[in-house]
C-alpha positions as CSV (number, residue, x, y, z in Angstrom):
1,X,0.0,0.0,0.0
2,X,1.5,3.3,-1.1
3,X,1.2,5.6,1.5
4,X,0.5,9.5,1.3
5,X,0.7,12.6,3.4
6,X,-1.6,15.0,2.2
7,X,-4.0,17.3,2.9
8,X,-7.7,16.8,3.8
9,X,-10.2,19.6,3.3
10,X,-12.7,20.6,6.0
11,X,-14.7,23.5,7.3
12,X,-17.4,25.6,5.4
13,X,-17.9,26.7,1.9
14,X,-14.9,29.3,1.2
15,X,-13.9,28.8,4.8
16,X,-11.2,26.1,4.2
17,X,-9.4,24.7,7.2
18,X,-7.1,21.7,6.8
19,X,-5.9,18.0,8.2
20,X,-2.8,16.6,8.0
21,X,-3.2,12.9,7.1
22,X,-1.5,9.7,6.1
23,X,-4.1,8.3,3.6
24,X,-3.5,5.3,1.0
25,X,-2.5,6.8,-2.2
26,X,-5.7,5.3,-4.4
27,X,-8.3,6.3,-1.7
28,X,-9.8,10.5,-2.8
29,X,-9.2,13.6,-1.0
30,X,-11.6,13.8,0.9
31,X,-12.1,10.0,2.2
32,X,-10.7,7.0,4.0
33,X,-7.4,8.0,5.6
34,X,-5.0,6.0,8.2
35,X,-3.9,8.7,10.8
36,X,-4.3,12.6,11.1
37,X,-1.0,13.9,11.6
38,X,-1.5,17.7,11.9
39,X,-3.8,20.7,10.9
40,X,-3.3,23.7,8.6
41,X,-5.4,26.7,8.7
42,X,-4.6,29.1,6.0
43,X,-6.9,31.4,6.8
44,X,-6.0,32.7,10.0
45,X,-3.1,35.5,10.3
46,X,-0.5,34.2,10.5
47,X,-1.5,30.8,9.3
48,X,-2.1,28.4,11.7
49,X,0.0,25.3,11.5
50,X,-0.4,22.2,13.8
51,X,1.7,19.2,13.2
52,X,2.7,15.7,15.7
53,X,6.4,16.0,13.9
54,X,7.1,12.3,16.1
55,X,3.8,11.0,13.8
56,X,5.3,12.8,10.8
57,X,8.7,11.5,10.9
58,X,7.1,8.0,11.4
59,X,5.6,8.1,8.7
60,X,8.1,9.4,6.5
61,X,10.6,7.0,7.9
62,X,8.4,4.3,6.9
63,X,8.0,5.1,3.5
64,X,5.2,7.8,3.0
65,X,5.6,10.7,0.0
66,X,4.8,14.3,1.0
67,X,2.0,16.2,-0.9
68,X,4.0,19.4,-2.1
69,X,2.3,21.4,0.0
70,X,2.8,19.2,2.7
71,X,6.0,19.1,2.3
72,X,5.9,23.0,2.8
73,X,4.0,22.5,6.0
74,X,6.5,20.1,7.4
75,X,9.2,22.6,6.3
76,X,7.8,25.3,8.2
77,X,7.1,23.1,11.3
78,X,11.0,21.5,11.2
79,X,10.1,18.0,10.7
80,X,11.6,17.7,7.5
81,X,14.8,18.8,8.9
82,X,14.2,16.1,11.8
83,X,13.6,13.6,9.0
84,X,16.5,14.6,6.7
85,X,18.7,14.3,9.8
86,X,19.7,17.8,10.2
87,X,18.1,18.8,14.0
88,X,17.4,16.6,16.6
89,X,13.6,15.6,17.5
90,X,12.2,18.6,19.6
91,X,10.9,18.0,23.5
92,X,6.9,16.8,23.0
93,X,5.0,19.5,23.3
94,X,2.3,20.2,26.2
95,X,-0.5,22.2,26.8
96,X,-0.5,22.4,30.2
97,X,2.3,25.1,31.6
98,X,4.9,23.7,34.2
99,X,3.7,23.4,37.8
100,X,5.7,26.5,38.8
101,X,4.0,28.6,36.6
102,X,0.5,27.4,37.6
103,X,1.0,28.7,41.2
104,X,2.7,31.8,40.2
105,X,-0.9,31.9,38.2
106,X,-3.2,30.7,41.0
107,X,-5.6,33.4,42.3
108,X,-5.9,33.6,45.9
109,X,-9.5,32.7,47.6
110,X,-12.4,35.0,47.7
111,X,-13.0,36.4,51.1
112,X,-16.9,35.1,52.4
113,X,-18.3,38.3,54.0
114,X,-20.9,36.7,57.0
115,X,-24.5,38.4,56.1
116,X,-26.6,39.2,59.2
117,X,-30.0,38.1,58.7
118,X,-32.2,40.9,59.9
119,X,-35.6,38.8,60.2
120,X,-33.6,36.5,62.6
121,X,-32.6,39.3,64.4
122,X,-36.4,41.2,64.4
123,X,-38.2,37.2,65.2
124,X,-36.3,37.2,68.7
């Protein structure tokens, strides 16, 4: 099975957003694909460009051909150059920020002010 990396299209009429997939090379644009790799959304300023390079390199290790514009994509991100050989594979990436920054972050607690109920107060 020749493999692919190409892009997917998704989103709205004339609202194009991206996916980044490893597809077989016989199956259309649009359909059956193995693995989404990344996302590319070219209409956003600057363009928005998501990619796993660990997936990516896999991939490409194992045989899969880059679209031309993914090729681009994978360019701009630096897996290429992790593929080619030329930089070493980055630290995964997180979206949660390290635990020192959290507390550094962390809003102290809201004071409870005590309410006096006046009807308790006129009842007695």
């Amino acid at each position: 099975m020749a493999v692919r990396l190409r892009l997917m299209r998704m989103g709205k009429k004339k609202q194009p957003t991206y996916r980044v997939v490893a597809a077989d090379s016989r199956s259309p644009r649009d359909g059956r694909f193995i693995e989404i790799i990344g996302t590319y959304q070219p209409r956003l300023e600057p363009s928005g460009v998501r990619i796993d390079i660990e997936r990516a390199v896999h991939w490409l290790n194992h045989g899969a051909q880059p679209s031309e514009s993914v090729e681009k994509l994978l360019k701009i991100t630096g897996a290429w150059d992790v593929f080619k050989g030329d930089a070493p594979m980055p630290a995964p990436m997180t979206d949660d920020p390290p635990a020192a920054e959290v507390e550094a972050v962390a809003e102290p607690t809201p004071k409870v002010e005590q309410r006096s109920d006046s009807t308790a107060e006129e009842t007695a």
